[in-house]
N, CA, C and O atoms as a Tripos MOL2 file, in Angstrom:
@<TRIPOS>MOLECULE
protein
  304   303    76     0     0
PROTEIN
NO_CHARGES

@<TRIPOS>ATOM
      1 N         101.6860  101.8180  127.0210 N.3       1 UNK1
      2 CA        102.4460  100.6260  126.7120 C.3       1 UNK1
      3 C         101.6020   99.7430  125.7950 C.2       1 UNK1
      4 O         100.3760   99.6520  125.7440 O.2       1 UNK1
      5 N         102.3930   99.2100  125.1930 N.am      2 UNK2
      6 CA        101.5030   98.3070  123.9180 C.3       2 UNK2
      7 C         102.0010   96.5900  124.4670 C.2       2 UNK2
      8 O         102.7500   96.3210  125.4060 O.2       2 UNK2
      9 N         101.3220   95.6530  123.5570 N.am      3 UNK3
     10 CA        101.5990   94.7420  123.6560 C.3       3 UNK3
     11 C         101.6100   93.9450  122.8490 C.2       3 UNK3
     12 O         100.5760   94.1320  122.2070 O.2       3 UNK3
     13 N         102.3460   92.8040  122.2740 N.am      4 UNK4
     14 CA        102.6630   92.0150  121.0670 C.3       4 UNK4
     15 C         102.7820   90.8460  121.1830 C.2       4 UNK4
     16 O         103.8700   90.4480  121.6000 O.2       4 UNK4
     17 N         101.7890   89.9110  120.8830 N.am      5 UNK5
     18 CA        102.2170   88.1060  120.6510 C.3       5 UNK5
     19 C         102.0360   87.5750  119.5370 C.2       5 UNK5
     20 O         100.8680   87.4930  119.1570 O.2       5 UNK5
     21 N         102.9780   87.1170  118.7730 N.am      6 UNK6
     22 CA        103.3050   86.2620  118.1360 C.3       6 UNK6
     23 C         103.2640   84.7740  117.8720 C.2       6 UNK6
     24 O         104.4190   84.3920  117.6840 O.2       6 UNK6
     25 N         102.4510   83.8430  117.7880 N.am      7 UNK7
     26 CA        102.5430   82.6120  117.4570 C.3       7 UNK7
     27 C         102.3140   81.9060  116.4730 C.2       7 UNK7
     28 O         101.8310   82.3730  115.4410 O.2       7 UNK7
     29 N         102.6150   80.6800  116.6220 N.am      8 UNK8
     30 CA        102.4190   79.7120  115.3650 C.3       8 UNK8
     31 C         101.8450   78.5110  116.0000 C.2       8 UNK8
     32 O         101.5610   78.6050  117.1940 O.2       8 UNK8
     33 N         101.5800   77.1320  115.2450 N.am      9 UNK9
     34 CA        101.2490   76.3210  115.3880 C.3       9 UNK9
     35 C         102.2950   74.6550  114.7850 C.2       9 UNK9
     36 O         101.8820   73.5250  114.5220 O.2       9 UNK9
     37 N         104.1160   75.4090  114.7610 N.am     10 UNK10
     38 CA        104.9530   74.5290  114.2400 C.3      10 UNK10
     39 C         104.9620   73.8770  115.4070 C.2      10 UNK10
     40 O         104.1590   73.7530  116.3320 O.2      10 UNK10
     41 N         106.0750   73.4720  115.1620 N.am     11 UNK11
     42 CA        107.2090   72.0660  116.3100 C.3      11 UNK11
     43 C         107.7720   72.8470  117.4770 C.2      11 UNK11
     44 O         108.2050   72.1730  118.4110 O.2      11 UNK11
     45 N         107.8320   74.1490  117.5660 N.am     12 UNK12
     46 CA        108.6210   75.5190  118.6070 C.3      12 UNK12
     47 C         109.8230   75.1280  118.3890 C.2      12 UNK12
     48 O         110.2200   74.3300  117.5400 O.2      12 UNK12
     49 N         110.3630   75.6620  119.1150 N.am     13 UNK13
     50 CA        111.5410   75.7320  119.6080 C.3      13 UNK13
     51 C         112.0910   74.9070  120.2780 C.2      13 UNK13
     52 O         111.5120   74.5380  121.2990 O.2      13 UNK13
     53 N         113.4210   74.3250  119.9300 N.am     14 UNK14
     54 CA        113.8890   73.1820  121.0150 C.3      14 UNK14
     55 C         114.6810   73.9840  122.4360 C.2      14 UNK14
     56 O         115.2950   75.0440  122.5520 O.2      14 UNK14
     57 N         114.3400   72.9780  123.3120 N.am     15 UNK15
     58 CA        114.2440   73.6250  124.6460 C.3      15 UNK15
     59 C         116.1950   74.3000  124.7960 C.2      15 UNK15
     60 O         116.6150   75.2810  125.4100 O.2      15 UNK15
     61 N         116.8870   73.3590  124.0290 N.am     16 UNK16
     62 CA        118.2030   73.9010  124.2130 C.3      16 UNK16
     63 C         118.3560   75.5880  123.5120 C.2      16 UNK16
     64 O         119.1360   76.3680  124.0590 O.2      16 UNK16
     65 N         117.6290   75.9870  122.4080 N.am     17 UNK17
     66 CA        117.8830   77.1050  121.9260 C.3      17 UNK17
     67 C         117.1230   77.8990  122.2830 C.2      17 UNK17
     68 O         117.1300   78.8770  121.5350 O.2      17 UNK17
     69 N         116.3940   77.9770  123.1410 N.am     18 UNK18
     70 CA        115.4690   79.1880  124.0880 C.3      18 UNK18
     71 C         116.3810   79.8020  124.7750 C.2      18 UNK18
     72 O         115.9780   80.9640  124.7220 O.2      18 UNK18
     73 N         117.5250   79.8130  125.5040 N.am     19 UNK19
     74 CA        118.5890   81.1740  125.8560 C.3      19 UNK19
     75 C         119.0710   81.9080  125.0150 C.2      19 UNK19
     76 O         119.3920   83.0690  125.2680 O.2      19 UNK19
     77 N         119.2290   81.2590  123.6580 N.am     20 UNK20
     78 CA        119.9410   82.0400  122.7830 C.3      20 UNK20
     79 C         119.4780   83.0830  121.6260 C.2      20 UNK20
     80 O         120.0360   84.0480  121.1030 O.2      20 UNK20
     81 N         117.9300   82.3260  121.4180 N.am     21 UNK21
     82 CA        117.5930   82.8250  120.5090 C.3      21 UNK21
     83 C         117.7100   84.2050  119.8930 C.2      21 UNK21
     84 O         117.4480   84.4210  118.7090 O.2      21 UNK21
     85 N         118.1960   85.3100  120.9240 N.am     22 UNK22
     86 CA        118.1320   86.8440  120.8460 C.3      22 UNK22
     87 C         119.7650   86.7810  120.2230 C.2      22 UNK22
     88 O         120.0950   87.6750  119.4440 O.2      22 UNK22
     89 N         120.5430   85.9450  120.5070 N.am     23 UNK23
     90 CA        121.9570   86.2200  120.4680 C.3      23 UNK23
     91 C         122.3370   86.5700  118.9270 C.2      23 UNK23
     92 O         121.5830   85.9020  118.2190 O.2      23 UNK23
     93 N         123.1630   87.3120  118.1770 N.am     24 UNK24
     94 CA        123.3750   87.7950  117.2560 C.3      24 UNK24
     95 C         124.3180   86.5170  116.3470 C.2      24 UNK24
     96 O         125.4580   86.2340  116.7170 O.2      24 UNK24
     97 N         123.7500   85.9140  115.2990 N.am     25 UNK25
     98 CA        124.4230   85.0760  114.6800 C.3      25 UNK25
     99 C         124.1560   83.6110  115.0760 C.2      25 UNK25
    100 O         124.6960   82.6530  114.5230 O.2      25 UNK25
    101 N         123.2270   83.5250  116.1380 N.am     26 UNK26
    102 CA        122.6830   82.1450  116.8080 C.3      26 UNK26
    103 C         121.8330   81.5520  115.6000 C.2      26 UNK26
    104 O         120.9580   82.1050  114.9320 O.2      26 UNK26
    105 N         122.3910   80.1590  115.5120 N.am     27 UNK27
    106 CA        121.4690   79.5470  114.2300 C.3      27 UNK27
    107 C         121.0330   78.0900  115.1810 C.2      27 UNK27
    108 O         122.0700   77.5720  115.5950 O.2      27 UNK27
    109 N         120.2850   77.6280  115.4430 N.am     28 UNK28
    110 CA        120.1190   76.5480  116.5490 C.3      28 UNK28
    111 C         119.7510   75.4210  115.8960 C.2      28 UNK28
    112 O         119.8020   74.3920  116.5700 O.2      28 UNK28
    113 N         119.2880   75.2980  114.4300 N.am     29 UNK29
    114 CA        119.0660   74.5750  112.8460 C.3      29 UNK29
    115 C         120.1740   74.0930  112.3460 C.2      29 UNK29
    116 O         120.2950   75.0280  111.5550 O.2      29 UNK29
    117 N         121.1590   73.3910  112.1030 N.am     30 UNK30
    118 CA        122.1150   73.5180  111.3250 C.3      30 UNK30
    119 C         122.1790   73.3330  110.1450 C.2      30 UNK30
    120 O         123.2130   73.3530  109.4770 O.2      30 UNK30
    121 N         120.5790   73.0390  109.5780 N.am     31 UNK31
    122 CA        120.1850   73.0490  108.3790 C.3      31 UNK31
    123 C         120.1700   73.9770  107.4920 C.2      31 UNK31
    124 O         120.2780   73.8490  106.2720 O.2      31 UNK31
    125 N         119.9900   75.2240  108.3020 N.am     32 UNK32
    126 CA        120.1290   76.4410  108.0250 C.3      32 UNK32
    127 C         121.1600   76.9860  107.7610 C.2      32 UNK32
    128 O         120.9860   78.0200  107.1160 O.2      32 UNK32
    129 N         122.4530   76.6810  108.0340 N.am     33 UNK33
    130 CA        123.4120   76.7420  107.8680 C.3      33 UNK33
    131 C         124.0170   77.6210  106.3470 C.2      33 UNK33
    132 O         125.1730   77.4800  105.9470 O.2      33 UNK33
    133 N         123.3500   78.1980  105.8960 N.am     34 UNK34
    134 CA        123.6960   78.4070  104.0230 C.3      34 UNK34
    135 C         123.5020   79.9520  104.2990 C.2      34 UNK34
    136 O         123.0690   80.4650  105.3310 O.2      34 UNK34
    137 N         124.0180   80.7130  102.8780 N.am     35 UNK35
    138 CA        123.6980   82.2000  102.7550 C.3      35 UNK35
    139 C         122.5790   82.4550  103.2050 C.2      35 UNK35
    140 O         122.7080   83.3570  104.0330 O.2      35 UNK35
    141 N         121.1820   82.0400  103.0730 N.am     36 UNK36
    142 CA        119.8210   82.9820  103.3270 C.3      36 UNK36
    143 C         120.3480   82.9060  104.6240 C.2      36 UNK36
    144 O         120.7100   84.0810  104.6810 O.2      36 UNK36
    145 N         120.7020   82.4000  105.8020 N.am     37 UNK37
    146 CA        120.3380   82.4450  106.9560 C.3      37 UNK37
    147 C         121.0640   83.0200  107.5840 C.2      37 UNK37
    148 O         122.1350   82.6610  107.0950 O.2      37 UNK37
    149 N         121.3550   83.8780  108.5700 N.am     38 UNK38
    150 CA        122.6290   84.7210  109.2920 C.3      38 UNK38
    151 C         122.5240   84.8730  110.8520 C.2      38 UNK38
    152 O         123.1890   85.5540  111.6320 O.2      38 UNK38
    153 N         121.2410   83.8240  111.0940 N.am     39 UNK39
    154 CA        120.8230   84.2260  112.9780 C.3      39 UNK39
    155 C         120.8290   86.0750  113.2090 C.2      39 UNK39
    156 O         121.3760   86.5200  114.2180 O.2      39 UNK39
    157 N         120.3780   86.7430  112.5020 N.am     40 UNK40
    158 CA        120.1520   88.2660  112.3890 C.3      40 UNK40
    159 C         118.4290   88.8500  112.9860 C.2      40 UNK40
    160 O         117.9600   89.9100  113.4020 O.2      40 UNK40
    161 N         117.9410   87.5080  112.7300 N.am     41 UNK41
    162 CA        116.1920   88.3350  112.7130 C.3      41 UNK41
    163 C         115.9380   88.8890  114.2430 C.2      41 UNK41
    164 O         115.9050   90.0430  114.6700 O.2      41 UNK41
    165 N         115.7470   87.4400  114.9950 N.am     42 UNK42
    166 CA        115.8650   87.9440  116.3310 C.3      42 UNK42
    167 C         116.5670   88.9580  116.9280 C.2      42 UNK42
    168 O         116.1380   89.7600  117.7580 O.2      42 UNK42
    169 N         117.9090   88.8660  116.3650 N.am     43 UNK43
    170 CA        118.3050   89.7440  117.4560 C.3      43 UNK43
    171 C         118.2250   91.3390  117.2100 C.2      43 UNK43
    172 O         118.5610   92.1880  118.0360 O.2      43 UNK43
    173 N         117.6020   91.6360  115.6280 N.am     44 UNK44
    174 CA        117.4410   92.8420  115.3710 C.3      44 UNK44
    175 C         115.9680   93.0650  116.2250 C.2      44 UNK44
    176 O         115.8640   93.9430  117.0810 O.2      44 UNK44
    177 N         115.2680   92.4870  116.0000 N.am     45 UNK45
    178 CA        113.8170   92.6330  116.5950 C.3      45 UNK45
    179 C         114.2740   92.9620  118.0960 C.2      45 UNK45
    180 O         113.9050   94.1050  118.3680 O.2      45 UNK45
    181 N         114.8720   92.4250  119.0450 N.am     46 UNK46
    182 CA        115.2270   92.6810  120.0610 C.3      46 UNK46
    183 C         116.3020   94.0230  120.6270 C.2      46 UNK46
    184 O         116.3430   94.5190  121.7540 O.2      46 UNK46
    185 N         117.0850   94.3610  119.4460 N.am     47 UNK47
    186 CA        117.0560   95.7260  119.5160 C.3      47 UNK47
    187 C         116.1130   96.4760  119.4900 C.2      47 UNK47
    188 O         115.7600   97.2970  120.3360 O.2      47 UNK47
    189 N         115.6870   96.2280  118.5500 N.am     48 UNK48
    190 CA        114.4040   97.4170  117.7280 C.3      48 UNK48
    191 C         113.3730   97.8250  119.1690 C.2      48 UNK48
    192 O         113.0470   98.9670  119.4950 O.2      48 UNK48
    193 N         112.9900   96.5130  119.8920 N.am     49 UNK49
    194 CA        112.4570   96.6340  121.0990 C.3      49 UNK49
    195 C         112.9830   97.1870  122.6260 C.2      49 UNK49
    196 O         112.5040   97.5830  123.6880 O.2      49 UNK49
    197 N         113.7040   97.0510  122.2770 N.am     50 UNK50
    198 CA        114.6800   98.0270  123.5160 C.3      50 UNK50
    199 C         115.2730   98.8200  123.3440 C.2      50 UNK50
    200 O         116.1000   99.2400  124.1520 O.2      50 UNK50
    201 N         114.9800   99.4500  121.8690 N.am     51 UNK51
    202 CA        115.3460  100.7970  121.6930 C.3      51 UNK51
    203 C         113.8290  101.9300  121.3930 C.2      51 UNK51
    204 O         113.6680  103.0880  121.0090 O.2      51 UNK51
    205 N         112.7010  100.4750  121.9520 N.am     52 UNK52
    206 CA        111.6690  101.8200  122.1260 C.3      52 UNK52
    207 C         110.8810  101.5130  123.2180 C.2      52 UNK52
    208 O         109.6920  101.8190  123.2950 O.2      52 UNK52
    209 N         111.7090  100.7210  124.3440 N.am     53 UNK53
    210 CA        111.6060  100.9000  126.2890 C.3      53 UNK53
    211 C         111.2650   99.6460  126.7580 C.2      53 UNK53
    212 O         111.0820   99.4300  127.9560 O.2      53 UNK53
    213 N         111.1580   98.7320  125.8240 N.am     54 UNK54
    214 CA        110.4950   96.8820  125.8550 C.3      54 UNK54
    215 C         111.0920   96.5330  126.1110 C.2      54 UNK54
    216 O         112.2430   96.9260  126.3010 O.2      54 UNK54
    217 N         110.2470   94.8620  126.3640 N.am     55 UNK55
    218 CA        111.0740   94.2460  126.7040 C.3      55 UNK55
    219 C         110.6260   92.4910  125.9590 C.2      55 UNK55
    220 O         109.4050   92.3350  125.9890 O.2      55 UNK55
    221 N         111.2810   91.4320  125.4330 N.am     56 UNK56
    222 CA        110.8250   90.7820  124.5610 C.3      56 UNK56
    223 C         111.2460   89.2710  125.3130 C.2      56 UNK56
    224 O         112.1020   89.1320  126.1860 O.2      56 UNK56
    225 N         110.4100   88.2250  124.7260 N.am     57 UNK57
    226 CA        110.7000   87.2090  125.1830 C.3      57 UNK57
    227 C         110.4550   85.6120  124.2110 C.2      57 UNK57
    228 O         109.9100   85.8290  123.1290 O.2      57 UNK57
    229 N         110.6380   84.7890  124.3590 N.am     58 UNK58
    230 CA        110.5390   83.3550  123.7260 C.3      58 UNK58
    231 C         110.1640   82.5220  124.2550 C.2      58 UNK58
    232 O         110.8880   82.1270  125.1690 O.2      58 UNK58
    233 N         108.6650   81.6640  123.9810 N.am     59 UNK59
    234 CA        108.5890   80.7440  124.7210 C.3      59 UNK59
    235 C         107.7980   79.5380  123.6880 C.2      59 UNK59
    236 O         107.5230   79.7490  122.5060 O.2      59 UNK59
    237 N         107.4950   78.1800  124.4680 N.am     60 UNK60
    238 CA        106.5560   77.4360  123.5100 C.3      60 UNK60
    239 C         105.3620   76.9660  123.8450 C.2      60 UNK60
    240 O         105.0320   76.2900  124.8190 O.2      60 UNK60
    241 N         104.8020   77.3410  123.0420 N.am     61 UNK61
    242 CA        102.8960   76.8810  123.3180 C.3      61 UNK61
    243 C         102.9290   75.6380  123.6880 C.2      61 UNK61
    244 O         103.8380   74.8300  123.5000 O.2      61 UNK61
    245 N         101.4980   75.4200  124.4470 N.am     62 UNK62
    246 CA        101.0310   74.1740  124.7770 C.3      62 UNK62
    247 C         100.1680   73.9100  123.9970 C.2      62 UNK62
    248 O          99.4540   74.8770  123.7270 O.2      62 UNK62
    249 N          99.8480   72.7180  123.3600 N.am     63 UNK63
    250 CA        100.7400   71.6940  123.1150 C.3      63 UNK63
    251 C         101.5840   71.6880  122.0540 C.2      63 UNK63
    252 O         102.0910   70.5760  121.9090 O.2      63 UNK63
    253 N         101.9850   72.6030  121.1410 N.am     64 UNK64
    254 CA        102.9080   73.3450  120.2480 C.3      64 UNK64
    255 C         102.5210   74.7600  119.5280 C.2      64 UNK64
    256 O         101.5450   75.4940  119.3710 O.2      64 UNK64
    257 N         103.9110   74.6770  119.1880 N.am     65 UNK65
    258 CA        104.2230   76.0300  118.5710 C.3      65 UNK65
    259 C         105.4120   76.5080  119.2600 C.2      65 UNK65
    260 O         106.2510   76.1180  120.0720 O.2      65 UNK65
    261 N         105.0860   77.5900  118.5280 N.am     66 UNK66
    262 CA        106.0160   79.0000  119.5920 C.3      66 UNK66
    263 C         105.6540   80.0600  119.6090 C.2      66 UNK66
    264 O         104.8770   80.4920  118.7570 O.2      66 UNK66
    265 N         106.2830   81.0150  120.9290 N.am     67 UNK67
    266 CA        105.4460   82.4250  120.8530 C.3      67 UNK67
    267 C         106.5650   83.4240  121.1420 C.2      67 UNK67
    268 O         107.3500   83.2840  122.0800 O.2      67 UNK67
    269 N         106.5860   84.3360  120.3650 N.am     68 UNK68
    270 CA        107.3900   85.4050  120.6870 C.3      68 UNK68
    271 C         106.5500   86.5740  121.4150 C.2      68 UNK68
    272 O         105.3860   86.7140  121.0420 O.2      68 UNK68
    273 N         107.0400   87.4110  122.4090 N.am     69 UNK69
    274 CA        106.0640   88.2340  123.2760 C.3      69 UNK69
    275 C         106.9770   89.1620  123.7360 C.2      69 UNK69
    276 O         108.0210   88.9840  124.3630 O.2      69 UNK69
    277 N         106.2130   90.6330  123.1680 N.am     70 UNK70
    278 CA        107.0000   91.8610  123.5940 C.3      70 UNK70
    279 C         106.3030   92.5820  123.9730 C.2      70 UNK70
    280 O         105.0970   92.3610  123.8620 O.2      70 UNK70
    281 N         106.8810   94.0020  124.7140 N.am     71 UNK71
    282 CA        106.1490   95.5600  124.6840 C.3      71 UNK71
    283 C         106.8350   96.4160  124.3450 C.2      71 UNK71
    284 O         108.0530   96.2620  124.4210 O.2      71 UNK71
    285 N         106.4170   97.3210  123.9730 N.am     72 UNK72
    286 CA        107.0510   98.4870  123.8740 C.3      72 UNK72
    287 C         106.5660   99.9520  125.0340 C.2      72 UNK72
    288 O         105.4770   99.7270  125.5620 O.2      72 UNK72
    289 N         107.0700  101.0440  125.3750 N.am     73 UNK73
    290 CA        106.6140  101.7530  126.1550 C.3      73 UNK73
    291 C         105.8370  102.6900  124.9450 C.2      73 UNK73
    292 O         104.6460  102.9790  124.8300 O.2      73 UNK73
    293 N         107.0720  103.0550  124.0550 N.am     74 UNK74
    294 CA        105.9440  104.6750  122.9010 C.3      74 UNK74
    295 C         107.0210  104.2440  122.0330 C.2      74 UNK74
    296 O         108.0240  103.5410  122.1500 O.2      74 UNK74
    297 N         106.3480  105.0460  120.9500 N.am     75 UNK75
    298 CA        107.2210  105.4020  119.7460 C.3      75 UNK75
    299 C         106.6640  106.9190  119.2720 C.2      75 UNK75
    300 O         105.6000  107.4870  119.0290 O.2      75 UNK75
    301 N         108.0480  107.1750  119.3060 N.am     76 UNK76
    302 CA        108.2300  108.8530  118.8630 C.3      76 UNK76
    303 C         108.3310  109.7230  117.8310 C.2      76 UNK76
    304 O         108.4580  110.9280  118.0500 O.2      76 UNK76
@<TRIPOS>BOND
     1     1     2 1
     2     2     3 1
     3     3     4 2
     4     3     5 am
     5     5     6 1
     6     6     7 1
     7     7     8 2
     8     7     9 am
     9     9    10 1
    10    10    11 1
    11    11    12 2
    12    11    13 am
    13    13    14 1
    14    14    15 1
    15    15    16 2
    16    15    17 am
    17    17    18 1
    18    18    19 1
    19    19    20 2
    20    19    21 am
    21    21    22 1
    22    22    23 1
    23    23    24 2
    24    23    25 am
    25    25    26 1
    26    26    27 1
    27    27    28 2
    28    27    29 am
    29    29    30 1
    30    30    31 1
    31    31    32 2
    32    31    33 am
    33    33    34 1
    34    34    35 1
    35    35    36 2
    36    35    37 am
    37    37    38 1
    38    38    39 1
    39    39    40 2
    40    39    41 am
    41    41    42 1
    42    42    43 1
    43    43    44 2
    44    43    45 am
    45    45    46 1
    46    46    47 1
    47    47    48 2
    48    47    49 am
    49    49    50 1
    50    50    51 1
    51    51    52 2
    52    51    53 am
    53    53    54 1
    54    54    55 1
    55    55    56 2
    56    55    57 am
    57    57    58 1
    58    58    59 1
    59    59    60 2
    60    59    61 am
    61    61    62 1
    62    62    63 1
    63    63    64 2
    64    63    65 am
    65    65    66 1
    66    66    67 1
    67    67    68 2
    68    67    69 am
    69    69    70 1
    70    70    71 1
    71    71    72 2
    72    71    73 am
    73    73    74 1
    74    74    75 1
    75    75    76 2
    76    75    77 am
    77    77    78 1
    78    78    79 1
    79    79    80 2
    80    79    81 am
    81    81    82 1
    82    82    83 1
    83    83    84 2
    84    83    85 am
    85    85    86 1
    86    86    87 1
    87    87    88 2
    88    87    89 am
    89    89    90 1
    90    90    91 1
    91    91    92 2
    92    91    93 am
    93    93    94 1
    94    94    95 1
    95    95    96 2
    96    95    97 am
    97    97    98 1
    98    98    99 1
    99    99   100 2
   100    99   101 am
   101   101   102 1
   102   102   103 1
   103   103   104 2
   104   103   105 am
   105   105   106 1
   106   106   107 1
   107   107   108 2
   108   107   109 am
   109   109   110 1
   110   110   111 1
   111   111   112 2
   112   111   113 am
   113   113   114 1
   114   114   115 1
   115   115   116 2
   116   115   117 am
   117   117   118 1
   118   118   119 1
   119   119   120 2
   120   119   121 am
   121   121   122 1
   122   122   123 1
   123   123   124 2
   124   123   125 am
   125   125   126 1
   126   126   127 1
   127   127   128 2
   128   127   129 am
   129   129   130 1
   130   130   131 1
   131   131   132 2
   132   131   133 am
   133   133   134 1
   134   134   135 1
   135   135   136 2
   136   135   137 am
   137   137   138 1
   138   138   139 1
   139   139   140 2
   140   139   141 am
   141   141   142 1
   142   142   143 1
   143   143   144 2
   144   143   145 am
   145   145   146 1
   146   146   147 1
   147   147   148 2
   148   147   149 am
   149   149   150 1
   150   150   151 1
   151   151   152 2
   152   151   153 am
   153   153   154 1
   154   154   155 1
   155   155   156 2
   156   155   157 am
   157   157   158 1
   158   158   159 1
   159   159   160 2
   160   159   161 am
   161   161   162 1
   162   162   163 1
   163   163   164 2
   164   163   165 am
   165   165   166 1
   166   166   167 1
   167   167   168 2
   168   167   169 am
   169   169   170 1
   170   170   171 1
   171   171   172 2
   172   171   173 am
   173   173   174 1
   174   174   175 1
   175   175   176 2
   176   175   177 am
   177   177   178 1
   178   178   179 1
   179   179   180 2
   180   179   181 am
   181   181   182 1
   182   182   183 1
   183   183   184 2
   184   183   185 am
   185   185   186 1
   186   186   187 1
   187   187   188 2
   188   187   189 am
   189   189   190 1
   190   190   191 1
   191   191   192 2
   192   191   193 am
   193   193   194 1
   194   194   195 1
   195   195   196 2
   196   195   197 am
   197   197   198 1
   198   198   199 1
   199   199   200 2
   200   199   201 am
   201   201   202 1
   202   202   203 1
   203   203   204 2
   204   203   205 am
   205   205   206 1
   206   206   207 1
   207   207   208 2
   208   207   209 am
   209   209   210 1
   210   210   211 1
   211   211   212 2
   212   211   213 am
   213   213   214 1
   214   214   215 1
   215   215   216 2
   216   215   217 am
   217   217   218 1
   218   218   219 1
   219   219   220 2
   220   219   221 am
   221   221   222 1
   222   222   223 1
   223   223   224 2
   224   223   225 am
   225   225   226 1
   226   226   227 1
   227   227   228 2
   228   227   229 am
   229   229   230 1
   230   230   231 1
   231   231   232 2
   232   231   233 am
   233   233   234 1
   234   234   235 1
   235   235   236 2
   236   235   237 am
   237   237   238 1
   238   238   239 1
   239   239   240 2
   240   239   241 am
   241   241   242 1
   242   242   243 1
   243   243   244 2
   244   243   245 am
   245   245   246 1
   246   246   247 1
   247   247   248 2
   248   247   249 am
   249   249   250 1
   250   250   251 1
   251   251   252 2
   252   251   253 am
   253   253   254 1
   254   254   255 1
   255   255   256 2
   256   255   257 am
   257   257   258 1
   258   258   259 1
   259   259   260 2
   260   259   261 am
   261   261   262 1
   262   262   263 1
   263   263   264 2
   264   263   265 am
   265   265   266 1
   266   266   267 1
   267   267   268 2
   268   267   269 am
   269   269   270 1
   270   270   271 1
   271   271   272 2
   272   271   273 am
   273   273   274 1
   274   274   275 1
   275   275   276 2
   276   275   277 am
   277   277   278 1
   278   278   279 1
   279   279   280 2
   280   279   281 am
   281   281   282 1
   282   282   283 1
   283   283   284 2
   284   283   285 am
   285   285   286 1
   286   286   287 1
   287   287   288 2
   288   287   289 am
   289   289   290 1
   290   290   291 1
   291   291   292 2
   292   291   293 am
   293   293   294 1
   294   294   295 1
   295   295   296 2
   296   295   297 am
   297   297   298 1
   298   298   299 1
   299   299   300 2
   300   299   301 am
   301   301   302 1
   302   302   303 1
   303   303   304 2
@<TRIPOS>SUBSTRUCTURE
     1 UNK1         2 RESIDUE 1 A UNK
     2 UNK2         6 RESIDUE 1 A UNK
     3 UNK3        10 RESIDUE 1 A UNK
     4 UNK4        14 RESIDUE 1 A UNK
     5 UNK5        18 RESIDUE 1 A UNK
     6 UNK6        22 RESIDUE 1 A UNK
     7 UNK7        26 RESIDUE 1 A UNK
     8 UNK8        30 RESIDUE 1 A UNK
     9 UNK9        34 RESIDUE 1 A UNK
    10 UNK10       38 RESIDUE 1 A UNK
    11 UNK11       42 RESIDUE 1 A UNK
    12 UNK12       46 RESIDUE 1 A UNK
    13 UNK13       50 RESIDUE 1 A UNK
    14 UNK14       54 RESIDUE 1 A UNK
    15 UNK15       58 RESIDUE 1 A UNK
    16 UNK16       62 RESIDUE 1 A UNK
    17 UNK17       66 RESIDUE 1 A UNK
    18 UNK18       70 RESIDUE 1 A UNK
    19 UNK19       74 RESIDUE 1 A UNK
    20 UNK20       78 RESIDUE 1 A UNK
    21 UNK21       82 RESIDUE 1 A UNK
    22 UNK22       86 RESIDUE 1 A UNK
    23 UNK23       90 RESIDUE 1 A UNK
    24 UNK24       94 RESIDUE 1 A UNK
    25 UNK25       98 RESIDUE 1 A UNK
    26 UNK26      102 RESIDUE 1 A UNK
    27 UNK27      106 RESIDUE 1 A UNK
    28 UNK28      110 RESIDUE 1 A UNK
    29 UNK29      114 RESIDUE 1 A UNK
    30 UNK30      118 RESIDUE 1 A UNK
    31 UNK31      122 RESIDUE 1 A UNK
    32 UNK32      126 RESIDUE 1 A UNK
    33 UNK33      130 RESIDUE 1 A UNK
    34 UNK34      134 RESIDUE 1 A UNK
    35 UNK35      138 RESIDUE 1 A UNK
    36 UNK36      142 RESIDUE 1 A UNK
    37 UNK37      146 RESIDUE 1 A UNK
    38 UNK38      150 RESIDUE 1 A UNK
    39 UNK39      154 RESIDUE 1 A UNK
    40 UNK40      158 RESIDUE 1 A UNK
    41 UNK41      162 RESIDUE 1 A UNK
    42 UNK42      166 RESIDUE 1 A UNK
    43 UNK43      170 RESIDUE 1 A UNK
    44 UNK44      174 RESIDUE 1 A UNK
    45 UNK45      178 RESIDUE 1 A UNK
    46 UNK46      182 RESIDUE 1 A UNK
    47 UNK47      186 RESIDUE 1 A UNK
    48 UNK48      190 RESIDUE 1 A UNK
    49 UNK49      194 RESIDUE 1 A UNK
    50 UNK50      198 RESIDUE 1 A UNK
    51 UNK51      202 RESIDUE 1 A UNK
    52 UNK52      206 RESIDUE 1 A UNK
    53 UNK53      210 RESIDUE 1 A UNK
    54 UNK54      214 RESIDUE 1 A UNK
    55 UNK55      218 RESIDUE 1 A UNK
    56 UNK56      222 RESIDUE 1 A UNK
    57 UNK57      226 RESIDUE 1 A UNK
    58 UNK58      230 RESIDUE 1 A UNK
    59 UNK59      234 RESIDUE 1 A UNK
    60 UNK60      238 RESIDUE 1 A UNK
    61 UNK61      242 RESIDUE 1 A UNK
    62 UNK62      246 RESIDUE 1 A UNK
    63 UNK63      250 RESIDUE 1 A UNK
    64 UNK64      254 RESIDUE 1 A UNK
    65 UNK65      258 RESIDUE 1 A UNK
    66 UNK66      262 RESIDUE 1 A UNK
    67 UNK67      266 RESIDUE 1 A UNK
    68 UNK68      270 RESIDUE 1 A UNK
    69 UNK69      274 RESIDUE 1 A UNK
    70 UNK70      278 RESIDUE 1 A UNK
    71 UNK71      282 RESIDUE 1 A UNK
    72 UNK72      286 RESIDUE 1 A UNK
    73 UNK73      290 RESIDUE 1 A UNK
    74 UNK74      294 RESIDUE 1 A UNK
    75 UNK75      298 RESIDUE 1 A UNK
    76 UNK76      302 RESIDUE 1 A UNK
């Protein structure tokens, strides 16, 4: 099994869009709102991870940021 963290040192995530973030088409920005953006990233990454035995998650650093955190079992 492997393991993966991800962070930054922004503003994170606001506490209302931490359920959704995986959801397909979830934009929690409405700034974002325009062609580049499609709420697509996450939730492909979260396939991609449970289609090789993981399992992935979202949370926010203390005293900021955010962290994305997965595993995978193998890749074949």
């Amino acid at each position: 099994m492997m393991s993966f963290s991800i962070s930054d040192t922004g503003k994170g995530f606001d506490a209302k869009d931490l359920p959704f973030l995986f959801s397909k088409f979830y934009q929690g920005d409405p700034s974002r709102n325009d062609q580049l953006h499609h709420g697509l990233g996450l939730y492909i990454v979260k396939e991609l991870v449970i289609k090789h035995g993981g399992e992935i998650q979202a949370r926010n650093n203390k005293p900021q940021g955010a962290c994305i955190e997965f595993t995978i079992s193998s890749i074949k």
